[in-house]
N, C-alpha and C positions, 0 to 999 in steps of 0.2 A: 504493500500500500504506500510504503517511502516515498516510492519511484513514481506514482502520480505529482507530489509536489515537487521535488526534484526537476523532473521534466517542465512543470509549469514556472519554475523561477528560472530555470537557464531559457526559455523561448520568451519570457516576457520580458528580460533583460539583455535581449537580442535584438540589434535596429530593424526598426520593421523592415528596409528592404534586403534583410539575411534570415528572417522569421523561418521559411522556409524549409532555407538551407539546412537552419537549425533542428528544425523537425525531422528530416530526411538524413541527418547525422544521429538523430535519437535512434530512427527506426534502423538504420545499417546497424550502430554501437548494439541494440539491442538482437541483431539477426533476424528481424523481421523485413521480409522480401516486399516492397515495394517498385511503384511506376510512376511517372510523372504521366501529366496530361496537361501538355502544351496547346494553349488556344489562343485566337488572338490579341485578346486582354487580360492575359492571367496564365496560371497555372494551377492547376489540383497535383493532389497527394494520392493514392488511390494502393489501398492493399485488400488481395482479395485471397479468399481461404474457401475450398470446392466442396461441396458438401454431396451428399448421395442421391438427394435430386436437384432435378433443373430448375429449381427455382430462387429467386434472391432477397435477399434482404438485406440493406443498404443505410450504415450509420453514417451520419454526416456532421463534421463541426465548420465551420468558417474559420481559418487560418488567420484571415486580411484583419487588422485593425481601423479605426476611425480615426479622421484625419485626428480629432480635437484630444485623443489620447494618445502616452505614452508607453503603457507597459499592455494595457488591455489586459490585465489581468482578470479578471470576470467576463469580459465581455473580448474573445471569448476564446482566452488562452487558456481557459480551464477545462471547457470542452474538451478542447484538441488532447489536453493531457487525459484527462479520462478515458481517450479513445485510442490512446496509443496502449495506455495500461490494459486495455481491454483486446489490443490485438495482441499484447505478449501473452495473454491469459487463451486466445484462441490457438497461438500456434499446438496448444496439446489436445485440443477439443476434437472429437469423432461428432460434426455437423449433420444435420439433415438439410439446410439448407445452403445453397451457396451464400456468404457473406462477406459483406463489402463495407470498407470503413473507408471512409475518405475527408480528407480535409480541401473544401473548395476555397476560393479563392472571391474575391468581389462583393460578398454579400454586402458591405458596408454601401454601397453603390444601390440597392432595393431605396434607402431611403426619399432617392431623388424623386420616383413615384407619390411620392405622398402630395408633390406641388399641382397644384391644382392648375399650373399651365401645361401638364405633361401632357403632350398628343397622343392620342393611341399609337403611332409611330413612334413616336419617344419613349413608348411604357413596351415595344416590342422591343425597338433595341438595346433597353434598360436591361430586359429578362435573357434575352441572347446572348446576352455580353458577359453576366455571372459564371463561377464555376458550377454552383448547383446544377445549374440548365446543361451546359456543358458535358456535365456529369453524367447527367439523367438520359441524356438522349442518345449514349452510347447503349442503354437496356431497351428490351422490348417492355412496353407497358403488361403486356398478358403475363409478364413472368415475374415480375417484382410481387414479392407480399406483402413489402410495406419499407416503407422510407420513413426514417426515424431522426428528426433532427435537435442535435443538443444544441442548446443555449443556456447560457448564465448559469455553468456547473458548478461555481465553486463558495457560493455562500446562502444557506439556509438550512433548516431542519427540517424540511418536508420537501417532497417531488411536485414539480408543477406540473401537470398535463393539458397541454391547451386544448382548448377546444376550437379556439381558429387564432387565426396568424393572420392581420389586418380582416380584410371581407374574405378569405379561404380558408371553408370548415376544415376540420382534423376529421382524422376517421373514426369513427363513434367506436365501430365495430374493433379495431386496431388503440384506442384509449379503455374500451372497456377491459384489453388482456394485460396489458399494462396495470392499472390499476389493482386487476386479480392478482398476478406478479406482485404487487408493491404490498397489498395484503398478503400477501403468503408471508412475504419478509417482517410484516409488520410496522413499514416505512407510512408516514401518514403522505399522504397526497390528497391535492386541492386542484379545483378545474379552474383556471384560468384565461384570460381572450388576452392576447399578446401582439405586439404590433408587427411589422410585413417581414417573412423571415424569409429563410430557403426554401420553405413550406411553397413558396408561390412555387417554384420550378417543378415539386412534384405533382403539383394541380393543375399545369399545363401541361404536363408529360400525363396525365391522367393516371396519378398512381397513388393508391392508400398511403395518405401520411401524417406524420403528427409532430409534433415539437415536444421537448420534454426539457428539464431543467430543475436545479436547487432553488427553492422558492425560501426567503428569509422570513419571520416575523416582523411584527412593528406595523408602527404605522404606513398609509399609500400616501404617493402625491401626485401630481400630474405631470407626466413624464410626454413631451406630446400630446397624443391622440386618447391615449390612456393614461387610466393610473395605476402607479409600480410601489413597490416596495419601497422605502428609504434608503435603502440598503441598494438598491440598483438606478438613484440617479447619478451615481457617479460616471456610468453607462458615457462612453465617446467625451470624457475628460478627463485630465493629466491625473483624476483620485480615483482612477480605475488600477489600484496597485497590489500588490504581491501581500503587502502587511492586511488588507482585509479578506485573503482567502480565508476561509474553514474546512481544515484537512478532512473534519470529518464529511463536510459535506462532500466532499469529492470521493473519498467511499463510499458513502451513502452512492451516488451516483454508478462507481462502479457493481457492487453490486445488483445493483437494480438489471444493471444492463446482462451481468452475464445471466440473471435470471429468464428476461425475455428471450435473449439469442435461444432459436430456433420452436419460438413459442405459436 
């Protein structure tokens, strides 16, 4: 469990244009077989593990930081480390499903949609341009089970499970096995509406998905379009840092995860 924070202070104390690289030296250092995906505005991370049938299921964190922070330590260099922890935990796993973790690139870029002069041509090559999208449309939609996307892994005491990601619902049927997951473990979890994530790319690609993440206590504020935790306006500025992670919330998180894989 070290080796989740470990991984998350060396990649957030990394300049964001070596982030990356940083990642992609965790995953060699650790023997975990990755691939890049080179596209024209970015790059994804992409490590995939075969499973006994054909079909896949695909965790995803955002790599990219926001311009107005420095270390993106919550938002959302905590993810990425949950999900590396979680492929050294797959390379010994006998899968039923093929599984796919990948860290995309761009999400910080969905924001620009929120403006209210975006053209439906602006809002196409907004979604084009991300790793998610990217990501996603190297899969057939008939064979994905579910696109799982982490945000904001590394401070609370309970799972959040959204139920949609700006105007694009989660999957009812794909949050209700989670949930049973998170009951088995005994982890509280709370349903929450969350603003425009990765989520839109699996909603375009037409595939069951959901957003999931460390939800803190305390009081909301209004964070944008909604209201957030106190604890996540620091979200795309310089107090986005390493000293407010919660280790345990980042196991918390790993667990969960290796509960769903292959659920």
């Amino acid at each position: 469990m070290d080796n989740i924070y470990t991984h998350l202070v060396r990649i957030a104390k990394s300049d964001r244009t070596q982030r990356l690289n940083t990642i992609t030296d965790i995953l060699t250092e650790c023997g975990i077989c990755h691939r890049l995906q080179h596209f024209e505005t970015g790059t994804n991370a992409v490590i995939s593990y075969s499973g006994h049938n054909d079909f896949d299921i695909i965790f995803m964190a955002h790599h990219d930081i926001a311009s107005g922070t420095i270390q993106g330590a919550n938002d959302n260099t905590a993810s990425v480390a949950v999900l590396i922890a979680l492929s050294e935990w797959l390379q010994t796993q006998n899968l039923h499903y093929n599984t796919h973790i990948a860290f995309t690139d761009h999400e910080e870029r969905i924001g620009a949609m929120l403006s209210e002069n975006v053209t439906n041509e602006d809002r196409f090559r907004i979604i084009t341009s991300i790793g998610s999208y990217q990501l996603l449309k190297t899969f057939s939609a008939a064979r994905v089970k579910a696109v799982i996307n982490l945000e904001m892994s590394g401070i609370g005491d309970r799972v959040f499970i959204a139920e949609s990601s700006g105007n694009v619902p989660c999957s009812a049927a794909l949050n209700s096995r989670i949930a049973a997951a998170a009951d088995q473990l005994r982890i509280r979890h709370s349903s929450v509406r969350i603003s425009n994530s990765d989520l839109l790319s699996a909603h375009v690609r037409k595939m069951h998905g959901t957003v999931i993440g460390a939800l803190p206590a305390g009081e909301y504020v209004k964070f944008g379009s909604y209201p957030v935790p106190q604890a996540w306006a620091t979200m795309h500025t310089p107090q986005d840092t390493i000293d407010k992670i919660e280790q345990p919330a980042l196991e918390m998180m790993l667990t969960l995860l290796k509960t769903i894989v292959d659920k």
